[in-house]
C-alpha positions as CSV (number, residue, x, y, z in Angstrom):
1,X,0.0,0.0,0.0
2,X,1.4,2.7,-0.7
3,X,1.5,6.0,1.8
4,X,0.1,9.3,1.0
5,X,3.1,12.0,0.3
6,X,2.1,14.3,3.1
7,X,-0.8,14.4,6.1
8,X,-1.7,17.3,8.6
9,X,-3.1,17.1,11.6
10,X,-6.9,18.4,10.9
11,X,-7.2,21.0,13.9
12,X,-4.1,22.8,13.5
13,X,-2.4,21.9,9.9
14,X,0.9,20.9,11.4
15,X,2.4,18.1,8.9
16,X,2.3,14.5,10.6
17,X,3.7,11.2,9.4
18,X,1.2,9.6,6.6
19,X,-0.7,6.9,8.1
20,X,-3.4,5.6,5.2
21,X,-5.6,3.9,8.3
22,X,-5.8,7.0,10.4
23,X,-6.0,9.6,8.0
24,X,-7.8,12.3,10.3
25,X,-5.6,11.6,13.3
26,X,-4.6,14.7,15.5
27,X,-0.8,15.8,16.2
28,X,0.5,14.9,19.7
29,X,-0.3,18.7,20.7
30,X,-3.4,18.5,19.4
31,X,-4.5,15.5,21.3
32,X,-3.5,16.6,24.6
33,X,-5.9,19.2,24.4
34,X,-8.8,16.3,24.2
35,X,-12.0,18.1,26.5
36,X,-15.4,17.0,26.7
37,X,-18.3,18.6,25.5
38,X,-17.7,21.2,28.4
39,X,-13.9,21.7,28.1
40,X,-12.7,19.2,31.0
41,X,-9.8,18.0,30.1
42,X,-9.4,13.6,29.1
43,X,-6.7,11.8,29.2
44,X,-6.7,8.5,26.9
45,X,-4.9,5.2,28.1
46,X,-4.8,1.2,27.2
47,X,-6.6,-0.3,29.8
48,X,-3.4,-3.1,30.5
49,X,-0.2,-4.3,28.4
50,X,-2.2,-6.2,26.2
51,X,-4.2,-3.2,25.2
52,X,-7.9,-2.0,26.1
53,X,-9.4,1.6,26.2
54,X,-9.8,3.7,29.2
55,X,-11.0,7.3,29.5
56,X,-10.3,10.0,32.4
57,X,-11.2,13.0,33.3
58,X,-7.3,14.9,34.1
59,X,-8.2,16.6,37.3
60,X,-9.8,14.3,38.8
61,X,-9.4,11.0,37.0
62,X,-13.1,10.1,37.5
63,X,-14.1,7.6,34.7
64,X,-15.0,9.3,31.5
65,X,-17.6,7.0,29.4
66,X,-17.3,8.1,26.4
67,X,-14.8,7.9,23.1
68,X,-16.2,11.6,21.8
69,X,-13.9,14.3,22.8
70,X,-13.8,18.2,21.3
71,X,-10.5,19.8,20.1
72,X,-10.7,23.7,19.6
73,X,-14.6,23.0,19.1
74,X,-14.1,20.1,16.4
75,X,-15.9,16.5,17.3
76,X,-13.1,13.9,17.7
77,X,-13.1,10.3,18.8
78,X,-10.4,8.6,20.8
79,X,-10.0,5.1,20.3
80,X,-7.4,2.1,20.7
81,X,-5.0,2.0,18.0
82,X,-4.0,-1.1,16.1
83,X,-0.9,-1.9,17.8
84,X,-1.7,-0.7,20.7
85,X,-1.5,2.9,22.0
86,X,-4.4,5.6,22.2
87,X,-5.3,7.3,18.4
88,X,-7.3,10.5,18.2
89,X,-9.2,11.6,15.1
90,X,-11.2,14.2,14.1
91,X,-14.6,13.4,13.5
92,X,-16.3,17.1,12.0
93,X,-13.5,18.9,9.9
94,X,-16.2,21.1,8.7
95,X,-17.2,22.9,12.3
96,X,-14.2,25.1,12.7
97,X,-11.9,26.3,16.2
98,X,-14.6,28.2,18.9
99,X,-13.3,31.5,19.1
């Protein structure tokens, strides 16, 4: 298969590595700015070694039951990645930032 030439993250443009399987996936900076519908900040984790989803609310690490996160006002969905890891992508990449 072969990889597209470039790929940017969808809430801020910055170029990412290519990745044909998660082709709306947010930059590292992006993703750690992960809120819910309110703007709490989530944190995104495997649930063990052998992978699993958690979801956290970062102040107070209450349980978070959800995948749907918002980034600068965009819809996004946080899930486990293939080979393990937590993958963010954006969902809406028509509703622009919330200013």
């Amino acid at each position: 298969m072969d990889l597209p030439q470039r790929q940017a993250c969808p809430i801020c443009s910055t170029e990412v590595i290519p990745s044909p399987r998660y082709p709306r996936y947010l930059c590292p900076a992006c993703a750690a700015r992960a809120a819910d519908r309110d703007g709490h900040r989530l944190v995104f984790a495997n649930a063990s070694l052998s992978g699993g989803f958690i979801a956290r609310y970062a102040q107070s690490g209450a349980p978070y039951a959800s995948h749907d996160c918002y980034v600068d006002g965009i819809a996004c969905r946080a899930d486990e990645a293939r080979f393990g890891g937590i993958v963010i992508q954006a969902v809406d990449v028509t509703t622009g930032p919330r200013h």
